[in-house]
FITIZA-712173 format. One line per field, with one value per residue (C-alpha): residue number from 1; y negated, z negated, x. Coordinates in nm, 3 decimals. Each point is the difference from the previous one (the first is absolute). Layout:
<nodes>
seq = (NUM,...) .
v = (Y,...) .
w = (Z,...) .
u = (X,...) .
</nodes>
This chain:
<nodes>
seq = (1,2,3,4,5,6,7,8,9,10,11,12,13,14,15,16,17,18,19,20,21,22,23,24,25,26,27,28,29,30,31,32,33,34,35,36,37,38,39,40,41,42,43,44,45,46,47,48,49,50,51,52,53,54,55,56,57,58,59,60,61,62,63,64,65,66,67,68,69,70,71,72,73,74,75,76,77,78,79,80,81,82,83,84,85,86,87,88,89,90,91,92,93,94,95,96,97,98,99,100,101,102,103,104,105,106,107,108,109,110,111,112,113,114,115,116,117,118) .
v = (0.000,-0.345,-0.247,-0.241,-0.333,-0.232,-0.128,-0.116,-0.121,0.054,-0.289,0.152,-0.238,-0.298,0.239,0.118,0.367,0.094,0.363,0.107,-0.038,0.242,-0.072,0.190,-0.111,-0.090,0.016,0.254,-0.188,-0.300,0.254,-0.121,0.015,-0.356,0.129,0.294,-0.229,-0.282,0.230,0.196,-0.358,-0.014,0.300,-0.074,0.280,-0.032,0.180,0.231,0.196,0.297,-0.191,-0.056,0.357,0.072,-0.252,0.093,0.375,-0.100,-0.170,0.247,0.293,-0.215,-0.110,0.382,0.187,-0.274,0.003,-0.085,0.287,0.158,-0.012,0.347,-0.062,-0.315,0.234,0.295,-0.309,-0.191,0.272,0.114,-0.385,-0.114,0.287,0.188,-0.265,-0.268,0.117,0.104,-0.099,-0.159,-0.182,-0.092,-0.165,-0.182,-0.175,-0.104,-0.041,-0.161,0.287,0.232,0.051,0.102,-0.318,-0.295,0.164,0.001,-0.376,-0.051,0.212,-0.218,0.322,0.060,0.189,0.373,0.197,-0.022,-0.354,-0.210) .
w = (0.000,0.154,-0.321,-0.089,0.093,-0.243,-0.179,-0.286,-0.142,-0.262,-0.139,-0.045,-0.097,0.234,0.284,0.126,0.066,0.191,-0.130,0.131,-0.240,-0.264,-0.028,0.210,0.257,0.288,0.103,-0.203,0.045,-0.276,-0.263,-0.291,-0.357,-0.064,0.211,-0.224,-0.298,0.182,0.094,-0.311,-0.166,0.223,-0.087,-0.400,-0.017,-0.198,0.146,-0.259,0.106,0.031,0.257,0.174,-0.043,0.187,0.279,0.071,0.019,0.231,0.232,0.037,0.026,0.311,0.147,0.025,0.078,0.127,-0.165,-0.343,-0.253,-0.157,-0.413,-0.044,0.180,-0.236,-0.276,0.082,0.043,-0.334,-0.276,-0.032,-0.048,-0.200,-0.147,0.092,-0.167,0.163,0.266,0.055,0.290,-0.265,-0.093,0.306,0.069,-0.287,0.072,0.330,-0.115,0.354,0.224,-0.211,0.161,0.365,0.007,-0.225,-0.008,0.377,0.057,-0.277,0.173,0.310,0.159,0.255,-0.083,-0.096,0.306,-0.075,-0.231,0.095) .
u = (0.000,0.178,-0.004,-0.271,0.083,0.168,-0.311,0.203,0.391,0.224,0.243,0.323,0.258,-0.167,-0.090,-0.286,-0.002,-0.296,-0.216,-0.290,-0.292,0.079,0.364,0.145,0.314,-0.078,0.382,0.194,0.315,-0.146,0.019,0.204,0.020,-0.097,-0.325,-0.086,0.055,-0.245,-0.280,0.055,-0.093,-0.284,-0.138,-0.026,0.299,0.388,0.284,0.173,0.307,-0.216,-0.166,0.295,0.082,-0.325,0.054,0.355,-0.107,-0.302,0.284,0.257,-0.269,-0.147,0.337,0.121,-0.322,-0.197,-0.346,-0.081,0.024,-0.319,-0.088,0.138,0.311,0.061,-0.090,0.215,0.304,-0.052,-0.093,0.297,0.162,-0.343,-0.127,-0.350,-0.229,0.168,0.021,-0.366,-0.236,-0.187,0.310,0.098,-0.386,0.102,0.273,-0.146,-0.358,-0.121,0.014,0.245,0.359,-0.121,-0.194,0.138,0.340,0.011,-0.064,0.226,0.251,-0.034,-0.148,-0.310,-0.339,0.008,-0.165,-0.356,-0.053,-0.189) .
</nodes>
């Protein structure tokens, strides 16, 4: 599915980076941490370091297999750094509470839609 047109903008340090309507890139290459942090703002939501964590595993994941990882992959990847509780899916929802990680955590990530959102 081609992305939605840029309906909206996030200010990242004076610039206008253009998302579609629900935050999403509309050109990958504007991803930056500044823009997490803005649209994190946005979105009512604090970046811990085991945000970061999350974000920088969403990255890699998608740079060397090229689509976005699914909840039980993240799972499987962080219990054994977190522990099983932290590590949960409910966890996980938790710490991205818009969306969970597939969702919020992708925008965040500077990534595109998981294969079926809409």
């Amino acid at each position: 599915m081609p992305p939605s047109s840029p309906l909206r903008t996030v200010m990242v340090e004076g610039r206008a980076v253009p998302t579609d309507r629900e935050g999403y890139l509309v050109d990958l290459q504007d991803w930056s941490e500044a823009f997490a942090t803005a649209l994190a703002r946005e979105e009512g939501l604090e970046l811990t370091p085991a945000h970061w964590e999350v974000i920088d595993f969403l990255r890699r994941f998608w740079h060397e297999h090229g689509v976005q990882p699914q909840v039980r992959v993240m799972i499987r990847h962080f219990t054994p750094l977190w522990g099983a509780e932290r590590a949960s899916n409910h966890a996980l929802h938790l710490l991205f509470p818009m969306g969970g990680p597939q969702k919020q955590g992708n925008r965040l990530a500077g990534l595109l839609r998981t294969k079926g959102e809409h």
